[in-house]
Structures are given as structure tokens and as C-alpha cells.
C-alpha positions as CSV (number, residue, x, y, z in Angstrom):
1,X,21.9,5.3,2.3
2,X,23.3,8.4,0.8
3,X,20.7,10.4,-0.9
4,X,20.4,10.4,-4.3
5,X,21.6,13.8,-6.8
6,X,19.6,15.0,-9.7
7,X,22.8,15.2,-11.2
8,X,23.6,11.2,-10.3
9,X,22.9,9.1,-13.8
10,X,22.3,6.2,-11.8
11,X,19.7,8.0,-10.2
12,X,17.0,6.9,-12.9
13,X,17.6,3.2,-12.7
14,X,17.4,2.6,-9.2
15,X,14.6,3.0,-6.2
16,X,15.1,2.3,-2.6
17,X,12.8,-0.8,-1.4
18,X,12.7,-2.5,1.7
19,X,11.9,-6.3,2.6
20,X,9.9,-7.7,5.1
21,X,10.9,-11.4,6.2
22,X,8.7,-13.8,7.7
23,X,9.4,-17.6,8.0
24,X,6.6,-20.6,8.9
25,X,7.3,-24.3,10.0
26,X,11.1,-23.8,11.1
27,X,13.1,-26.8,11.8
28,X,14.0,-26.8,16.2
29,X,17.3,-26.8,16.6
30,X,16.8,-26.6,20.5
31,X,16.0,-29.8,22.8
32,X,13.9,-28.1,26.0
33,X,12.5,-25.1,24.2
34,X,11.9,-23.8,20.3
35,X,14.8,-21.9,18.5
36,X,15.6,-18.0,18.6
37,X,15.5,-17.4,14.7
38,X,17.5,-14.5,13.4
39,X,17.5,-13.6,9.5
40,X,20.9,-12.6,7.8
41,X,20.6,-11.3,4.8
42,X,23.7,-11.2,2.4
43,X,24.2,-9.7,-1.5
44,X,26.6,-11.4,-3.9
45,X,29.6,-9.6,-5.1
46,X,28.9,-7.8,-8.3
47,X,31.2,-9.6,-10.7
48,X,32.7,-11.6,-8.6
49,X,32.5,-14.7,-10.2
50,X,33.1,-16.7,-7.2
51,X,29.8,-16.7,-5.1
52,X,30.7,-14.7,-2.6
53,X,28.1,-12.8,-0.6
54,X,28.1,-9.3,1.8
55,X,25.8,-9.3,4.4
56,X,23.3,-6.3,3.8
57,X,21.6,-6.5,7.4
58,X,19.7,-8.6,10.0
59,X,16.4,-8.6,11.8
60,X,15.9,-8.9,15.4
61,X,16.1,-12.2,17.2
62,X,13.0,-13.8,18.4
63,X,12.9,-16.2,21.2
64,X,11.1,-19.5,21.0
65,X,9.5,-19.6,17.8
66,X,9.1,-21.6,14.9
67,X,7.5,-19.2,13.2
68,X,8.8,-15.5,13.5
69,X,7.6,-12.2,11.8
70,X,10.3,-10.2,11.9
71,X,9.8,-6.3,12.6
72,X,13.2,-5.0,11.2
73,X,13.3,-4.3,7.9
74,X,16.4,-4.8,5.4
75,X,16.7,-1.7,3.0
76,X,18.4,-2.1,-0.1
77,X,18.8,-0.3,-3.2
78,X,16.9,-1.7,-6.3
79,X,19.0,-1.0,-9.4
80,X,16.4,-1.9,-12.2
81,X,19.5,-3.3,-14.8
82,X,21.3,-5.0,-12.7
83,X,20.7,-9.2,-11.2
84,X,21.7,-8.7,-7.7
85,X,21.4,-12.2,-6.0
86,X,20.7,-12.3,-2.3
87,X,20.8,-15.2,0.2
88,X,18.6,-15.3,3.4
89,X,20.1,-17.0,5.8
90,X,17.9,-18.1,8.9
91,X,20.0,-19.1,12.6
92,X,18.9,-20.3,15.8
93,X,20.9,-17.7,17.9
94,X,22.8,-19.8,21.1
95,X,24.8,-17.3,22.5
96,X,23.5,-13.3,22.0
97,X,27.2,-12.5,23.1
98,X,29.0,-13.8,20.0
99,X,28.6,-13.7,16.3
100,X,25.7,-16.3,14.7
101,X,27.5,-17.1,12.1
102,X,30.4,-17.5,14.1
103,X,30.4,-20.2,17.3
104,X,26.6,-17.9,18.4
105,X,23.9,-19.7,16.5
106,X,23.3,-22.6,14.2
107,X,22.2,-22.6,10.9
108,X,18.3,-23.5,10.5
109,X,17.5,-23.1,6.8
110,X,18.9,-20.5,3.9
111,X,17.2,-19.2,0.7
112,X,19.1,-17.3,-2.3
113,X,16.9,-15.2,-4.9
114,X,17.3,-12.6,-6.9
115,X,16.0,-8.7,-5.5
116,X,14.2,-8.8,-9.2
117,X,12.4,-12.3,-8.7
118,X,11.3,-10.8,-5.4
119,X,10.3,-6.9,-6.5
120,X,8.2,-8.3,-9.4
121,X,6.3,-11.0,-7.1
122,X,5.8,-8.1,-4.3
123,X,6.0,-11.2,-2.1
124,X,8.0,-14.1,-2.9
125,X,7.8,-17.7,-0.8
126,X,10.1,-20.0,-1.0
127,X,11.2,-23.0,0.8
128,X,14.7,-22.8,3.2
129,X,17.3,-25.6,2.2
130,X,19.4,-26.9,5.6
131,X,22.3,-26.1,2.9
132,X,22.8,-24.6,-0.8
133,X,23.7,-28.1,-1.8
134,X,21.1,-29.8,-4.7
135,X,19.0,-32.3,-2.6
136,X,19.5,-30.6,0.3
137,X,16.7,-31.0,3.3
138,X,13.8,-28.7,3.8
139,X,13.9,-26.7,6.9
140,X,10.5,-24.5,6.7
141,X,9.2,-21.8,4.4
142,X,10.3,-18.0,4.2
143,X,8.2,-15.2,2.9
144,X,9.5,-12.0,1.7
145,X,7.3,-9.0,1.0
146,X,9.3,-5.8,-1.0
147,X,8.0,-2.2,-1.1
148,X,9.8,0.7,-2.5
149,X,10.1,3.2,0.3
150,X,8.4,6.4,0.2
151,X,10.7,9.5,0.1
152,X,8.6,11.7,2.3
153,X,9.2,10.8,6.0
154,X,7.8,11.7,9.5
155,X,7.9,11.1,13.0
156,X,5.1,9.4,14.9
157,X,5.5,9.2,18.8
158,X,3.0,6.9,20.5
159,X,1.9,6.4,24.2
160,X,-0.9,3.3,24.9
161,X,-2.3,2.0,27.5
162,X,-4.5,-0.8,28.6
163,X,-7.7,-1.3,31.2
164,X,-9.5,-4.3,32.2
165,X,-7.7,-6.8,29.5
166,X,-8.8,-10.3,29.6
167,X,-6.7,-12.5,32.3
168,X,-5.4,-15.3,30.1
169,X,-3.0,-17.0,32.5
170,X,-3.5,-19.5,35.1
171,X,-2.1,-18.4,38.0
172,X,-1.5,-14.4,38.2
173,X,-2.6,-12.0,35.4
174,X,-1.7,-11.3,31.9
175,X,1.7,-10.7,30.8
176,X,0.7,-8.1,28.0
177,X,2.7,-6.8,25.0
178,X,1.6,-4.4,21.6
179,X,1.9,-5.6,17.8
180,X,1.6,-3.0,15.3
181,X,1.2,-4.1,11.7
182,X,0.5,-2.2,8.4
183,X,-1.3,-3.1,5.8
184,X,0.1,-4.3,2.3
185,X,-0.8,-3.8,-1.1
186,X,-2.3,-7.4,-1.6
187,X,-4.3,-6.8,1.6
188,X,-2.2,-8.7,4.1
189,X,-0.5,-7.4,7.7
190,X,3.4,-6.9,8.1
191,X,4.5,-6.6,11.4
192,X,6.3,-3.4,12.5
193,X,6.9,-2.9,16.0
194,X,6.2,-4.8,18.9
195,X,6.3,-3.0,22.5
196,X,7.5,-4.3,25.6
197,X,6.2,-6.9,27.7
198,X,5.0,-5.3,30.9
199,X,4.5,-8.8,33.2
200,X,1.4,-9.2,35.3
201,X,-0.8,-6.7,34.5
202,X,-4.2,-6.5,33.3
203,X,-4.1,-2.4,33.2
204,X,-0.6,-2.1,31.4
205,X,1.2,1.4,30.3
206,X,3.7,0.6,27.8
207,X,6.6,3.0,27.3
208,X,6.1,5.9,24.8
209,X,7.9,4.9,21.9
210,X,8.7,6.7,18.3
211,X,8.4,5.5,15.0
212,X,10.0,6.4,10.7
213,X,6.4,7.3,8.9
214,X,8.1,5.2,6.2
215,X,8.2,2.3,8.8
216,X,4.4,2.6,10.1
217,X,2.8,3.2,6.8
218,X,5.7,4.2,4.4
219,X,4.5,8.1,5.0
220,X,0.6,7.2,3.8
221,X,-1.9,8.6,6.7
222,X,-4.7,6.3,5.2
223,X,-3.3,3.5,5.2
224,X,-4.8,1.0,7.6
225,X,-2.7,0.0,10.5
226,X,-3.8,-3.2,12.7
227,X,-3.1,-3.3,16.2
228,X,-2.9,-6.5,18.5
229,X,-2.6,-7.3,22.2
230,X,-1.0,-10.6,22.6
231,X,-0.3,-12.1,26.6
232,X,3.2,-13.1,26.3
233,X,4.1,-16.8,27.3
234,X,7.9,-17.9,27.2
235,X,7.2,-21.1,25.2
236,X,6.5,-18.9,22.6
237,X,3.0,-19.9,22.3
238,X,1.4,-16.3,22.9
């Protein structure tokens, strides 16, 4: 996003925000295993007048989940006159080697609400429609949490480790991984980075890994971070 000029009019009617997407109770659109949920988010067409939607960004994938908490972000400009109508579109990705939307996934659930509905509510919840048709089925819930982003900005480089963590698996050790979540404004945890998943191990050293101050704790040192440690399981239930 370009920065914006004192001299740029438009400058005092917009703010840079970013939105955090979480979804709960997804429909399964796989047989042997739970979906890999993406999120594509799209914008309408200013005066368009015929419905038509950009896409703005995407999250991550997340295998075999009904219910991911996306790390990635979608930053968008918030201009404070304008209705800017965005659709959330949730896919079960098939094949990671093609386009979702065309012949690599299959459409779970989608969601359309205006950036002001959702900026005033700080988090909105809504539920995802199989389609944008009236009656349409339900397909799970989707939570969006907005923040404008701070303008200051630093680097934070990390390096963890862990010793003598709990064996949680049957038969070898713990497959361990990192969640990192910050705090929000109504006191609830966003997820913002996840490490890798270093396979059995109960004395793991994840890789040293940098991350945007806006991203962490949008550039506020005393703002309360949570930290998990999940053991990974590949039915998703870790």
C-alpha cells in the first residue's frame, strides 16, 4: 500500500485496518479426512452496478480442520465515506497446484458484508451461506475481527526452544509446533504465527523466525502476547 501524502485529500478520510478471519463448525467437504479451508477475500467494484467483486487477498491454507484460525491477515484501506462491500469466501483446497476457485478447491460457505458493518462491530460474526442465493444452506460461522494498523513498525526476530515437554502420543514422542496470539481490544486471542512442526521430539528447536511489530502487537510493547505449544496430529485434532 502506497503511503499516504500530507498533501493527499483523501488522506483524512481513510485509515489502513486489517482483518483477522476465523471460521467455527465448517461443513466437510472431504470423505477420509476434514477439509483444508482457505479464505478468499474479494471487494465489489466501486460503481459497478453489476456485483462484481476483486479479490483483495487470502489466508493460508490449513489442513484438516473444521475450524481454522487463520494467521494471515487481509489489509485494506478503510475509506470512512465510502460502502465498500466485501465477500468472504471459504474453499476446501483439493489440489495446492491449481487455482481454488478454479478446478483446486470447492466452495464450503461464503459471507458478504460491508468493511463499515465490520469496523464499527470490531468483530463481526456471521453465518456462511453454501451460496449467495436467499434460502441458501448454512455451512458454519465466520468471525472477523478489524483493527486499524499502527503506523510505527518494527522488527522482532525470535529463536525458542523446548525441554522435557509432555509426551502426548501413543507410540513415539510429541510432534510439537508454536502458536503465537495477541491480544485484542475486547480481551480475546488472534492468532499470528504458528512455527513449524518439528516431529518427534520432546526437546524441540524451532527455526528462528522474524516478525512486522504491526503483526505481533500492531507496534504496542505492552500488549499481552499468548504463547501455546500444541502436539501436532494429522487429523487435525491437535
Amino acid at each position: 500500500m502506497a503511503a499516504q501524502s500530507p498533501s493527499d485529500p483523501t488522506s483524512r478520510f481513510r485509515t489502513c485496518v486489517e482483518l483477522r478471519i476465523l471460521c467455527e463448525g465448517l461443513t466437510n467437504k472431504d470423505v477420509l479426512s476434514k477439509s483444508d479451508p482457505v479464505c478468499i477475500v474479494k471487494q465489489m467494484r466501486k460503481a459497478s452496478g453489476s456485483g462484481k467483486f476483486d479479490k483483495l487477498g487470502q489466508t493460508e491454507m490449513i489442513k484438516d480442520t473444521l475450524n481454522p484460525r487463520f494467521a494471515r491477515p487481509i489489509i485494506i484501506d478503510y475509506f470512512f465515506e465510502e460502502v465498500q462491500t466485501l465477500q468472504f469466501m471459504v474453499f476446501d483446497v483439493d489440489d495446492e497446484s491449481k487455482d481454488v476457485q478454479n478446478g483446486g478447491g470447492e466452495l464450503i460457505g461464503m459471507m458478504e458484508a460491508t468493511l463499515g458493518t465490520i469496523v464499527s462491530n470490531g468483530t463481526l460474526t456471521a453465518k456462511l451461506k453454501q451460496s449467495n442465493e436467499k434460502g441458501a444452506a448454512v455451512a458454519g460461522s465466520i468471525q472477523v475481527h478489524s483493527e486499524e494498523v499502527s503506523a510505527q513498525i518494527f522488527e522482532v526476530t525470535m529463536n525458542w526452544r523446548g525441554a522435557n515437554l509432555d509426551k502426548k502420543d501413543f507410540f513415539g514422542k510429541s510432534d510439537p509446533y508454536l502458536e503465537f496470539n495477541r491480544s485484542n481490544p475486547d480481551g480475546s486471542f488472534t492468532v499470528v504465527h504458528r512455527t513449524e512442526v518439528i516431529k518427534n521430539t520432546l526437546s524441540p528447536n524451532w527455526r528462528m523466525f522474524s516478525l512486522d511489530s504491526r503483526a505481533l502487537c500492531n507496534s504496542d510493547k505492552t500488549r499481552p502476547i499468548k504463547i501455546s505449544c500444541f502436539d501436532w496430529d494429522s487429523d487435525g485434532s491437535h
